[in-house]
SETORKE-613760 format. One record per residue: residue in one letter; x, y, z of N, C-alpha, C, O, CB in turn. Coordinates in steps of 0.02 Angstrom, whole numbers, plus 32768, in hexadecimal, padded with zeros to 4 digits. Glycine has a CB too. Layout:
# SETORKE-613760
AXYZXYZXYZXYZXYZ/...
***
This chain:
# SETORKE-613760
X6E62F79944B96E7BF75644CA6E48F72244B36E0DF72A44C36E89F7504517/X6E58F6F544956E34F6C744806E16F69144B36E1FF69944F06E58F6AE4453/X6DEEF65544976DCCF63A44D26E0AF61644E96E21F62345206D85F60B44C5/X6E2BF5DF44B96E59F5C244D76E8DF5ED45146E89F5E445516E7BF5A8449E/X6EB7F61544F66EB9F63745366E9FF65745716EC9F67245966EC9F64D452F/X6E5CF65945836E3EF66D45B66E31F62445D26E3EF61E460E6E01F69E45A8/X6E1BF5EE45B36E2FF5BF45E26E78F5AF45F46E81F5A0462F6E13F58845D0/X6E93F5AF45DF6EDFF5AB46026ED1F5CA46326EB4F5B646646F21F5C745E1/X6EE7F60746246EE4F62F46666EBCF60E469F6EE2F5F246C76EC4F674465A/X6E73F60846AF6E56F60E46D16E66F5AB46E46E47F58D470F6E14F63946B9/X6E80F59D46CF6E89F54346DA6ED5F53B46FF6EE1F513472C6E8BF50D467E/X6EFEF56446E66F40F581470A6F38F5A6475B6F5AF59D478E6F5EF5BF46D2/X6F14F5C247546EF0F5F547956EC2F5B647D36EC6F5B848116EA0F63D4761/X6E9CF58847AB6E8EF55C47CE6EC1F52A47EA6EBAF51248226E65F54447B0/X6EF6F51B47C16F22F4E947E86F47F50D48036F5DF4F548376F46F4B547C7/X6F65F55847F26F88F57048316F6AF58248816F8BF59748B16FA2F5AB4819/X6F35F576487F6F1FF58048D06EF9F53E48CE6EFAF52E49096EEAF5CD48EB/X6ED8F50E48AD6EC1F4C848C26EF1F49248D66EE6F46448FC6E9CF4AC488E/X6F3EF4A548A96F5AF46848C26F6BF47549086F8DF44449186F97F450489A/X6F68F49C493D6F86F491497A6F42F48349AF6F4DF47849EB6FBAF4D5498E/X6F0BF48449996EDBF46449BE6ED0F43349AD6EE0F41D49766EAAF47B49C5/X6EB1F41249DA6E99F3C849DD6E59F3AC49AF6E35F37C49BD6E85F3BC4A28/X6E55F3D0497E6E17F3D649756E2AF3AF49226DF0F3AC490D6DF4F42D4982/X6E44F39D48FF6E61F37C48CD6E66F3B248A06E34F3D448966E3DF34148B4/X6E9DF3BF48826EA5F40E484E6E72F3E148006E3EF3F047E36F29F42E482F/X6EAEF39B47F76EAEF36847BB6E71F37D47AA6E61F3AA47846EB6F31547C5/X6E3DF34347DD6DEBF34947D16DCFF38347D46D96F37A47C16DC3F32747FF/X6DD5F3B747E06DA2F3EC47D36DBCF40947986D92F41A476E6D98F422480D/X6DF7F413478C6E0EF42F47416DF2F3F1471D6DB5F3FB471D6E6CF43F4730/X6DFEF3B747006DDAF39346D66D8AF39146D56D65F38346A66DF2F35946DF/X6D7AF3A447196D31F3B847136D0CF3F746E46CDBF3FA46BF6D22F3C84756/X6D39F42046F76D29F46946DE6D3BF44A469A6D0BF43746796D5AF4B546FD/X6D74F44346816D8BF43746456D59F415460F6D52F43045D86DC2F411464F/X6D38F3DD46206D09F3AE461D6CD0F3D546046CCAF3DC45C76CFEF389465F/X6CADF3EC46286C6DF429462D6C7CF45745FA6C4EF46545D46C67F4584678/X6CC9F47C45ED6CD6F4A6459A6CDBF47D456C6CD3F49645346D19F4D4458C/X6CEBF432456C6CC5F425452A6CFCF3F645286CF6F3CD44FB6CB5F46344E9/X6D3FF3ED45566D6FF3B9453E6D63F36D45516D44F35B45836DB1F3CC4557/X6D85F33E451C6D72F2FE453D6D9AF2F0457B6DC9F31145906D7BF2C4450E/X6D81F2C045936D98F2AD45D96DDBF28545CD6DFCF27E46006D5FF27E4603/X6DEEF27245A36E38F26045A56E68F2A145946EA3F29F45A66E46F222456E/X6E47F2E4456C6E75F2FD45736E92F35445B36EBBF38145BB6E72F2FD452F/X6E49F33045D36E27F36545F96E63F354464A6E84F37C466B6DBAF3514602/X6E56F2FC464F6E9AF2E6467B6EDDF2F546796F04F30446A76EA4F2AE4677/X6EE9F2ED46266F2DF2F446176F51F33F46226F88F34C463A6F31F2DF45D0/X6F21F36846086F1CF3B646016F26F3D346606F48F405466E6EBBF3CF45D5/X6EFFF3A3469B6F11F3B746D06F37F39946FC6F3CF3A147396EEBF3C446E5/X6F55F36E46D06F8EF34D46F36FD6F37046E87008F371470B6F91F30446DA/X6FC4F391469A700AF39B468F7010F3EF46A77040F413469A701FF3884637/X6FD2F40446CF6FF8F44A46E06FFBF43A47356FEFF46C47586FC2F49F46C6/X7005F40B474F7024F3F047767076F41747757084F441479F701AF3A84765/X70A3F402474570CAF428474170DBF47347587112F487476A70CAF41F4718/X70A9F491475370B1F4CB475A70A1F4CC47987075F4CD476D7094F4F14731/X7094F4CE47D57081F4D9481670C5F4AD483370E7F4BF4862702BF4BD482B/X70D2F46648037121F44F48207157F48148207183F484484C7141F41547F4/X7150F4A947EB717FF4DA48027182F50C483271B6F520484E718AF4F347DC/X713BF524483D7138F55248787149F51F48B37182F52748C770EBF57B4881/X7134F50048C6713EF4CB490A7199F4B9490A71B5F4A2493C7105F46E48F9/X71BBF4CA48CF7205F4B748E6721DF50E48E47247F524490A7239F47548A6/X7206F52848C27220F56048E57215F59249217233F5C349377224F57B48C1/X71D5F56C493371C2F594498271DDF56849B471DBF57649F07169F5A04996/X71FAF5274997721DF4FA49C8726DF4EF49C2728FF4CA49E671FDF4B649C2/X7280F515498E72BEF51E49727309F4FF49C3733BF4DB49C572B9F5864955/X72E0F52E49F67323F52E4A23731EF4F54A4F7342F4F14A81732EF5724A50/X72EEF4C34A3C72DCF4874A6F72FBF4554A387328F4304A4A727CF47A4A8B/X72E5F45149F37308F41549C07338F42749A97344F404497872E7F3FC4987/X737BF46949B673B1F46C49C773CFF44349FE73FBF41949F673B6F4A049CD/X73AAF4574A4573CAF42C4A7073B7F3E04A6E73D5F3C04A9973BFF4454AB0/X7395F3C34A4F7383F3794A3773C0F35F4A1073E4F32F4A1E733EF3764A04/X73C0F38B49DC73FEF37249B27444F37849D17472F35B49B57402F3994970/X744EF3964A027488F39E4A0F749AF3764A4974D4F37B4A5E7494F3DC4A13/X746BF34A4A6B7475F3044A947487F2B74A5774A2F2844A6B741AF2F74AC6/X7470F2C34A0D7487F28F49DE74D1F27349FF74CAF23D4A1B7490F2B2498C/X7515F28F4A017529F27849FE7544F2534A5B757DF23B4A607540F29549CC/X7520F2544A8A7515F2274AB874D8F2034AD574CCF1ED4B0D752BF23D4ADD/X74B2F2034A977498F1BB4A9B74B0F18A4A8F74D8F1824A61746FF1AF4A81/X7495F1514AC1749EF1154AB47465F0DC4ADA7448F0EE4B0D74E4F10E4AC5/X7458F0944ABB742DF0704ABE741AF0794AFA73E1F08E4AFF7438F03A4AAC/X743FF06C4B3C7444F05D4B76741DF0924BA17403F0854BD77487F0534B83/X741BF0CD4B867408F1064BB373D9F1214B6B73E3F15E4B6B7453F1404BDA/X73C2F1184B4D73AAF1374B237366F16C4B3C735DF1A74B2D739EF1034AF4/X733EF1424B6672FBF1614B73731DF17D4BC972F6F1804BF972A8F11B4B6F/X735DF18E4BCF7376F1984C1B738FF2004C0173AEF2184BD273D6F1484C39/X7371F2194C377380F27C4C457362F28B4C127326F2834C0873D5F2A84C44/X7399F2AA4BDD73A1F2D44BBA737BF2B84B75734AF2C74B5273E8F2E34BBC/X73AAF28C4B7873A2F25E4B1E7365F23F4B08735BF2284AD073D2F2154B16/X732DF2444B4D72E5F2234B3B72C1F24D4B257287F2374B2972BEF2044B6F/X72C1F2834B0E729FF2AF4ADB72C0F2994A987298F2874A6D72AAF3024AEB/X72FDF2964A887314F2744A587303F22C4A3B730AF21A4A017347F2764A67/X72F2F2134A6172ECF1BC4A5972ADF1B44A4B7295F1894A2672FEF18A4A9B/X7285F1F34A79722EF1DA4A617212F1FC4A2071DCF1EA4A0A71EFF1F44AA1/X723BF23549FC7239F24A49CC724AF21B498A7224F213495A7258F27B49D7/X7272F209499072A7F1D4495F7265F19C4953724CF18D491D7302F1A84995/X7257F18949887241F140499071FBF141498171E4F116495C724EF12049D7/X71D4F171499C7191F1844982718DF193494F715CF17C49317175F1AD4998/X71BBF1BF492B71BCF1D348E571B9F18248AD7190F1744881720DF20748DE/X71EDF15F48C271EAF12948B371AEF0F448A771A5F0D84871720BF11D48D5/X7181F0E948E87137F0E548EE7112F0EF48BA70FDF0C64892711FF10C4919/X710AF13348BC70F0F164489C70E7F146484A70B9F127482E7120F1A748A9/X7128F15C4832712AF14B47F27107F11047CF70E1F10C479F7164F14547E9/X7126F0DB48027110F08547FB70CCF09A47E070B4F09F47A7710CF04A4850/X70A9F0A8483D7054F0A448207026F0C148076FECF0AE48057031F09B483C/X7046F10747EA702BF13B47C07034F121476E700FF13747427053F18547D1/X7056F10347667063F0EA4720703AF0A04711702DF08846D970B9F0DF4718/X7029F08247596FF7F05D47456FBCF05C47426F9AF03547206FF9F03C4754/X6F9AF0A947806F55F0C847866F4DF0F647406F13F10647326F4FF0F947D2/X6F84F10C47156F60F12C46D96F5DF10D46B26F38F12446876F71F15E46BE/X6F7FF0C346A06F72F0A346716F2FF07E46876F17F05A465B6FABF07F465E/X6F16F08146B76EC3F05946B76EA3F09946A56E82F09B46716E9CF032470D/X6EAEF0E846DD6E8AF11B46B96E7FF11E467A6E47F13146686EA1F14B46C2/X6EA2F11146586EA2F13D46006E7DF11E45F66E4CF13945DB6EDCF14145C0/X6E79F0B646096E46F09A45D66E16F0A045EC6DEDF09F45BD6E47F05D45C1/X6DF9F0A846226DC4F0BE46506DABF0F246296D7EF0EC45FF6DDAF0D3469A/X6DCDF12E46386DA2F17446206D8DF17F45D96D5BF19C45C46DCCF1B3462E/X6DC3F15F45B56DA7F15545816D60F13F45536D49F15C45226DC7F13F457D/X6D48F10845726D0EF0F9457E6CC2F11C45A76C87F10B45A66D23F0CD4593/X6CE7F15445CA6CAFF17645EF6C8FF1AB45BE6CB2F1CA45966CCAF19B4635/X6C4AF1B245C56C2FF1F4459D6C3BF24045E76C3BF23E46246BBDF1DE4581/X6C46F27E45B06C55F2B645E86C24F2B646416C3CF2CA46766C3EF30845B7/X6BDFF29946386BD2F2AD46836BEDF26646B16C01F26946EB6B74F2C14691/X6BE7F22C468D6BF6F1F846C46C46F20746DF6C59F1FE47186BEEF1A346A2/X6C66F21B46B46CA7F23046C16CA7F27347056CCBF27647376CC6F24B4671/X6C7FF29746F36C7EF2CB47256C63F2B747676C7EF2C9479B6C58F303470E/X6C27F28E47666C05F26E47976C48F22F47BD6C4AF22D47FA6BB7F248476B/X6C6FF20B479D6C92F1D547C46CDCF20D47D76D03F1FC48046CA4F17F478B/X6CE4F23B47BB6D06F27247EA6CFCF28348236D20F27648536D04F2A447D9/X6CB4F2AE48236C8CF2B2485D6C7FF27C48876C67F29448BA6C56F2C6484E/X6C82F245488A6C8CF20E48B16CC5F21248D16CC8F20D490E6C89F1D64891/X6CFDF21D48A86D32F21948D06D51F24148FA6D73F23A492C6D54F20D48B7/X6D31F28848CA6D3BF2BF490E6D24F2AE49546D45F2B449876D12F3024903/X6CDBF292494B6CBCF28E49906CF3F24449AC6D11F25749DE6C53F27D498A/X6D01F210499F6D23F1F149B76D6EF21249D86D8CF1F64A066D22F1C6498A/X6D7FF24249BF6DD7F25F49C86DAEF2A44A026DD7F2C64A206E14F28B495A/X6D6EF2B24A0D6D4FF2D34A3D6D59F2A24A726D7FF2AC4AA26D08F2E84A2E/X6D3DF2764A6C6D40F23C4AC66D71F21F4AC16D7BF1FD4AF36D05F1F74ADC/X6D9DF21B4A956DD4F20D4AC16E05F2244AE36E2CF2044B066DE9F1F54AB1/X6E04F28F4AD26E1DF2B64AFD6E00F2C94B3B6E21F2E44B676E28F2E24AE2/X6DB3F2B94B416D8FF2C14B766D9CF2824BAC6DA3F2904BE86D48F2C94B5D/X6D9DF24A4B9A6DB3F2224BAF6DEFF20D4BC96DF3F1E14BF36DA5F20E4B96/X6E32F2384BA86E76F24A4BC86E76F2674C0C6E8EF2564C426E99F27B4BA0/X6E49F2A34BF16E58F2E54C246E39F2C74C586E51F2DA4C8E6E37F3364C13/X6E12F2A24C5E6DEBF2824CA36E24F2574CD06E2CF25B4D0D6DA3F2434C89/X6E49F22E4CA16E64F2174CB66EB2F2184CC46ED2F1EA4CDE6E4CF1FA4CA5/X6ECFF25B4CAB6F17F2484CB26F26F2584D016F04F26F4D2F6F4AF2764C7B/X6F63F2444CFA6F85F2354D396FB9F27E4D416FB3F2A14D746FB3F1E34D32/X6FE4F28E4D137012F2AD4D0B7051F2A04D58704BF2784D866FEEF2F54CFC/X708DF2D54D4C70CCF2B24D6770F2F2A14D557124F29A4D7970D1F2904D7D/X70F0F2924D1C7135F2634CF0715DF2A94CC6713EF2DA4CAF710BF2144CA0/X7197F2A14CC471C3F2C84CAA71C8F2BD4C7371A9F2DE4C4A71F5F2C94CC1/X7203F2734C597216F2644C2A71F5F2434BF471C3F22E4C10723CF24F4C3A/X71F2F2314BB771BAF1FF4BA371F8F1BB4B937235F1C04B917180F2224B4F/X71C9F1734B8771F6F1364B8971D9F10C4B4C71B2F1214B2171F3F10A4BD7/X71E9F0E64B4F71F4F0B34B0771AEF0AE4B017197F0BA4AC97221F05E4B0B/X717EF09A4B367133F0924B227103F0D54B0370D4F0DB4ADB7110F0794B68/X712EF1054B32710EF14E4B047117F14F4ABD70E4F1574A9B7134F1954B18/X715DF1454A987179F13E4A56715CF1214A1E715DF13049E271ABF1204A5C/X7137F0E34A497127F0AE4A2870CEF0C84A1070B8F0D449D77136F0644A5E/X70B0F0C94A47706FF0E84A47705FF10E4A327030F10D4A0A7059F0F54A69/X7081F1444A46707BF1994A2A7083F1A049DA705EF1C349B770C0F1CE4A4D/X70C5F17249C070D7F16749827098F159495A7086F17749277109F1334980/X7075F121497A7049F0F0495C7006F10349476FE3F0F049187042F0BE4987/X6FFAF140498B6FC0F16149786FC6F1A849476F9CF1C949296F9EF17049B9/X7003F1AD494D700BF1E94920700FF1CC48CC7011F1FC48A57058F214493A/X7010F19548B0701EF19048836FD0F16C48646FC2F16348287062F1714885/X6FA6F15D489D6F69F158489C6F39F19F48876F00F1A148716F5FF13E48DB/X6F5EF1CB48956F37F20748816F41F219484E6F2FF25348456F3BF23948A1/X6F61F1F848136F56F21847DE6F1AF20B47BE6F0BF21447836F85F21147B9/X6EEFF1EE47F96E8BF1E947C56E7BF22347E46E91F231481C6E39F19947DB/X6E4DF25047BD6E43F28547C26E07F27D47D16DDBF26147B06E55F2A84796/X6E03F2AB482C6DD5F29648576DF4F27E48936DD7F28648C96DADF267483A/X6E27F26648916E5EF26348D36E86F29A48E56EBFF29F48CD6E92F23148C9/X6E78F2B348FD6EA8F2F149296EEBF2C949416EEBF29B496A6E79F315497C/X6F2CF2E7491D6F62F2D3492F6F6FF2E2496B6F7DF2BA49976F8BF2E3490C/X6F68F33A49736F7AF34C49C56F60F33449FD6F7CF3244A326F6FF38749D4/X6F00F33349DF6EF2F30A4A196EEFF2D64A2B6ED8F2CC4A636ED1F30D4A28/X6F09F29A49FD6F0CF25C49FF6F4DF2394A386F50F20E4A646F13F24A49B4/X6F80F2714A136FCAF26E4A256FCEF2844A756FE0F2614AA46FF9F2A349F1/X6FBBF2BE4A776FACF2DF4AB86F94F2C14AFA6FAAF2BF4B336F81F3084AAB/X6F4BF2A14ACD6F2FF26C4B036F40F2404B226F32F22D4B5B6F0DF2514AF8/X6F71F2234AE96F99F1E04B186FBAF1F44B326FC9F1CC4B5E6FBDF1A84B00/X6FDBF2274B377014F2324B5D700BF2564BA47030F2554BD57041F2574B32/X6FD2F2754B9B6F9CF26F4BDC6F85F2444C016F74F24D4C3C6F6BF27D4BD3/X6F83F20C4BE26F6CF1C54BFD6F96F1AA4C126F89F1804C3D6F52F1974BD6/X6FCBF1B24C057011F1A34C047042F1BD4C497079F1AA4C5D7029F1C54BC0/X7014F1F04C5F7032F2094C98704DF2514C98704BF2704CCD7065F1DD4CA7/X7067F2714C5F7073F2B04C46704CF2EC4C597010F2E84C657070F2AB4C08/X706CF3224C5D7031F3564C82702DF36D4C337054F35D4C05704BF3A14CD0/X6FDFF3A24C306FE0F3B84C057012F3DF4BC37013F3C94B8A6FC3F3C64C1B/X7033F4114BD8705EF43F4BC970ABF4064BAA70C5F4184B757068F4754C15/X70C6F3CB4BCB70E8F3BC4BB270BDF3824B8470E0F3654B5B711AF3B44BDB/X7065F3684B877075F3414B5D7058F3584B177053F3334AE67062F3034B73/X7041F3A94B187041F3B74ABA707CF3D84AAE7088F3ED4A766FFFF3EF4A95/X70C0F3E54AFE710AF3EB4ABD712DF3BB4AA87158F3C74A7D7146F4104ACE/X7124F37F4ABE712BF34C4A97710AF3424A507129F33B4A1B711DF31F4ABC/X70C5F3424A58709BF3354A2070C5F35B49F970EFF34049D5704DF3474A22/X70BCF3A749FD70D5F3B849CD7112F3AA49927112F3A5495470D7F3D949E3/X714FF3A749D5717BF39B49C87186F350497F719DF34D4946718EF3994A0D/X716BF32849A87164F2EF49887146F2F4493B7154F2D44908713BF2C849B4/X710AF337494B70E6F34048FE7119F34C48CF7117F31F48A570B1F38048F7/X7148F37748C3716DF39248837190F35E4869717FF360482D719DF3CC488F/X71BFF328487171ACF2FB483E7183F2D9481A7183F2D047DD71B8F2E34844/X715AF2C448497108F29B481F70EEF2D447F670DFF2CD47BB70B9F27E4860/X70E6F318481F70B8F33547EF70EFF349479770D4F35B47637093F3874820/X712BF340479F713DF3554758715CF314473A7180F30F47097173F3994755/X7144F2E54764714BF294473B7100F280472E70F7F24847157176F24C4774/X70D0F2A1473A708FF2A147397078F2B846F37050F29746D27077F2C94770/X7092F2F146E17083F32C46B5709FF304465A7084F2FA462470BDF38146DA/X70E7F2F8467C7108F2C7463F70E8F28A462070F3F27A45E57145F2A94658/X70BFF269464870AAF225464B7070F249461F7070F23E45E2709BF1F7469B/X7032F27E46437001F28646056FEEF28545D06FC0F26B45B06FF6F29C45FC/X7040F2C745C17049F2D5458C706AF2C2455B7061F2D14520704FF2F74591/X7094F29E457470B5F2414547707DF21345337080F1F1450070E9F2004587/X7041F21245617024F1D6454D6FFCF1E9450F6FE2F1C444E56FF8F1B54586/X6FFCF22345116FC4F25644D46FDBF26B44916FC0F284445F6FB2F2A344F0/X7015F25944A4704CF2874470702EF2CE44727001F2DE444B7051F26A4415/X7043F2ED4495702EF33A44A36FEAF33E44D56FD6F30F44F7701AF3624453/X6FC9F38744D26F7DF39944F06F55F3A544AD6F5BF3DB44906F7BF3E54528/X6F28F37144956EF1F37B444F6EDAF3BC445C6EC6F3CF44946EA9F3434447/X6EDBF3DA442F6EB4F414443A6EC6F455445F6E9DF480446F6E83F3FE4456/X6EF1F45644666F26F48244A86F66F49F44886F97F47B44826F49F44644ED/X6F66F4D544786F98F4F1444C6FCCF4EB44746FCAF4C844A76F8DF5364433/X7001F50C44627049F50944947044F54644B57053F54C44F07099F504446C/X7030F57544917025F5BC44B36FFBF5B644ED700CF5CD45237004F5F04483/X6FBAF59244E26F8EF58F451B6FB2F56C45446FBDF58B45786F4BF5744512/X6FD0F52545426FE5F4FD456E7032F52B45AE7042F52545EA6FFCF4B64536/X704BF55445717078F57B459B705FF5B345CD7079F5C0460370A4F59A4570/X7023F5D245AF7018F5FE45C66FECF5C646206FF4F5D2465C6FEBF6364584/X6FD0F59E46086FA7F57846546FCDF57846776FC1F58B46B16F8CF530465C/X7016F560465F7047F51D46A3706EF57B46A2709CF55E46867097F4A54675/X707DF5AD46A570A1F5EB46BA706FF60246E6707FF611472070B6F6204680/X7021F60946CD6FF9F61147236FF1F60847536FECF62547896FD9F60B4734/X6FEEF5AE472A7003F58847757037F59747B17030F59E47EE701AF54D4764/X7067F5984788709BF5A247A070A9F5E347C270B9F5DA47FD70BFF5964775/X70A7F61747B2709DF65447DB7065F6624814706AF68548477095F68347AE/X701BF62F47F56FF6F658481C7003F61748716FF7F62248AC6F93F66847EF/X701BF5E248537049F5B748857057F5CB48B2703CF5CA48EA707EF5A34877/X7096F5E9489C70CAF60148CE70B5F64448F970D6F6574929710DF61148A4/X7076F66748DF7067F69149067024F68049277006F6B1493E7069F6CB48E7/X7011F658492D6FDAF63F49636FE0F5F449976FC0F5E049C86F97F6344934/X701CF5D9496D703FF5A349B07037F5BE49F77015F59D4A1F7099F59849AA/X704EF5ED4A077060F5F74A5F701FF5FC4A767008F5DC4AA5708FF6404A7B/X6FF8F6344A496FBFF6444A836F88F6074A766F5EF6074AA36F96F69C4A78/X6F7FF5D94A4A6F43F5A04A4C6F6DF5734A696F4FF53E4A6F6F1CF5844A01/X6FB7F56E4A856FD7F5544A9E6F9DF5544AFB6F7DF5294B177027F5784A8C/X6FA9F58C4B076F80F5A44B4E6F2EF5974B476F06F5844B726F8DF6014B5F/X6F23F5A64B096ED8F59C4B176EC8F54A4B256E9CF52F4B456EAAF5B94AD3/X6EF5F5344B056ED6F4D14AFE6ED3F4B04B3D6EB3F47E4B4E6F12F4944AD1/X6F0CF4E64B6C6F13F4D64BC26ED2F4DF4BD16EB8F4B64BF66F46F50B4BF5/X6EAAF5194BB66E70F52E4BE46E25F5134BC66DF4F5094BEA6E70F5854BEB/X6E25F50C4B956DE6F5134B6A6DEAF4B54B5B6E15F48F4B436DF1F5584B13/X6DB4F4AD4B726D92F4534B5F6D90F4514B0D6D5CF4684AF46D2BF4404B82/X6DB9F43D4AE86DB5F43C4AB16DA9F3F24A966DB4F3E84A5B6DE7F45D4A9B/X6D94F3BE4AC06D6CF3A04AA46D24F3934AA86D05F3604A9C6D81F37C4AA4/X6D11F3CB4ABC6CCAF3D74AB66CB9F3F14A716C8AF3DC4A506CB4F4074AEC/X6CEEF4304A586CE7F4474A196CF3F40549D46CD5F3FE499F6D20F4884A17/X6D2DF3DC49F36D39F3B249BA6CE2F37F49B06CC9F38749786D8DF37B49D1/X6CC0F35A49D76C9EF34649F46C3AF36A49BA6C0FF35149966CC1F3614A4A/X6C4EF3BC49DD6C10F3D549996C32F3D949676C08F3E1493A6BE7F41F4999/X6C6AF3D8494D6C6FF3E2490E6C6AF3AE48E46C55F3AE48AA6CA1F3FE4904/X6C85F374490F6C73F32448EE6C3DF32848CE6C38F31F48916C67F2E64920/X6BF5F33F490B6BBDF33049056B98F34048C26B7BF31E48986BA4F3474937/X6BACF39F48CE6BA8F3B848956BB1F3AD48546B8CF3BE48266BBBF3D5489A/X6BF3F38648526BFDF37448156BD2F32547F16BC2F31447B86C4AF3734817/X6BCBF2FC48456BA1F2CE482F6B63F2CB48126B42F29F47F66B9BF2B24851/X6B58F31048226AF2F31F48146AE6F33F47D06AB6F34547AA6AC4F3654855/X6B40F35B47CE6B38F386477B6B4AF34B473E6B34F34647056B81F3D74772/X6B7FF31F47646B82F2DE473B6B5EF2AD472B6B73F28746FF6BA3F2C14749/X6B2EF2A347436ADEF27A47366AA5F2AC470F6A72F29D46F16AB5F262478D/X6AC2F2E5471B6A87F31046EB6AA4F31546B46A7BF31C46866A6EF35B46FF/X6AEEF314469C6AF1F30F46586AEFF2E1463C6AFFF2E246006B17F3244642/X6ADDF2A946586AD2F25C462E6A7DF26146236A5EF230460F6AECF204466A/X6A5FF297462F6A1BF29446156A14F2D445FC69DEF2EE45EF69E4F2824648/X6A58F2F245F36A32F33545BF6A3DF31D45716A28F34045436A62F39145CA/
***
């Protein structure tokens, strides 16, 4: 197997068990990516677009919940929208909506941004943000309230807003998304099946947007690129449930938190090697 394909693989393998922690999948694959030698615009693009692939595991391990979503479509209406049933529907729709808006305006500052970065400052203002997307899950968990069942127009709006904020790599979608919705009043368990839920559009309107803006992945064969986003995707769908349980138990923004660090200390040392 050649090199290109052993990174696939092993970059596929990383976003199938990083995207469901809090810990940002984006930024540490563009990190790693970064460090083998790719530039940082295509190191983003490259881990945005296997995003895709973990969207598919997340709708098919959720298959029998966005069946019953779709099948309240046809009694919604304005009036009751965020009312029983239909407010999983409404905060999906509407966040997604969010989403799009401000992800299409956070990568068009990214691109020109990163563009301009040499490989460690890029790795180093990652690592910043990890440690920032660290306190602000530590800072949730201190404080949520939980109790709330349904989610409502301010969840939609927020949740949307920060999720479409995470396409800078270094923001943890789950834990960004998660957090508010912790803050928000949500107990744990329902607020990363929301997150989730909410992820599989953004993440494969995420993936499109990269790789549109690039015209393709530079440097990234199709073979490799197929072979990443099919890892993803399998090794997805078979480690969702159980890091599902661990994220209940394990402080994972302590881990997001050193890894920032880490990456901040390795990103200032390559601006002087």
């Amino acid at each position: 197997m050649d090199r290109a394909l052993v990174i696939a693989v092993v970059v596929g393998l990383l976003q199938g068990v990083f995207e469901w922690l809090p810990i940002s999948s984006e930024g540490n694959i563009a990190i790693a990516l970064t460090a083998l030698g790719s530039d940082p615009s295509t190191a983003v693009a490259y881990a945005l677009f296997l995003h895709a692939g973990t969207a598919l595991s997340a709708t098919v391990y959720y298959r029998d919940e966005l069946l019953g979503v779709a099948r309240r479509l046809p009694s919604w209406r304005p009036g009751t929208a965020f009312d029983g049933e239909t407010a999983t529907l409404s905060f999906l729709a509407l966040g997604t909506l969010a989403s799009g808006v401000v992800a299409i305006v956070a990568y068009s500052a990214l691109d020109r941004f990163v563009s301009e970065l040499t490989g460690g400052a890029f790795v180093a203002l990652v690592g910043g943000l990890l440690v920032l997307t660290g306190l602000l899950q530590r800072f949730a968990g201190s404080l949520s309230l939980g109790g709330r069942e349904n989610p409502d127009l301010v969840d939609a709006v927020v949740v949307g807003t920060l999720q479409g904020l995470a396409v800078l790599p270094g923001v943890s979608r789950s834990g960004t998304t998660a957090s508010a919705l912790l803050l928000r009043g949500h107990d744990g368990p329902d607020s990363f099946r929301l997150s989730f839920l909410l992820s599989i559009p953004a993440a494969l309107g995420g993936g499109v947007l990269a790789v549109a803006d690039l015209g393709g992945l530079p440097g990234v064969t199709p073979a490799a690129a197929l072979v990443s986003l099919s890892v993803a995707a399998l090794v997805g769908y078979l480690t969702i449930g159980a890091l599902m349980k661990l994220v209940r138990r394990v402080p994972f923004w302590g881990v997001c938190v050193g890894l920032g660090g880490l990456a901040v200390a390795g990103g200032v040392g390559l601006l002087f090697v």
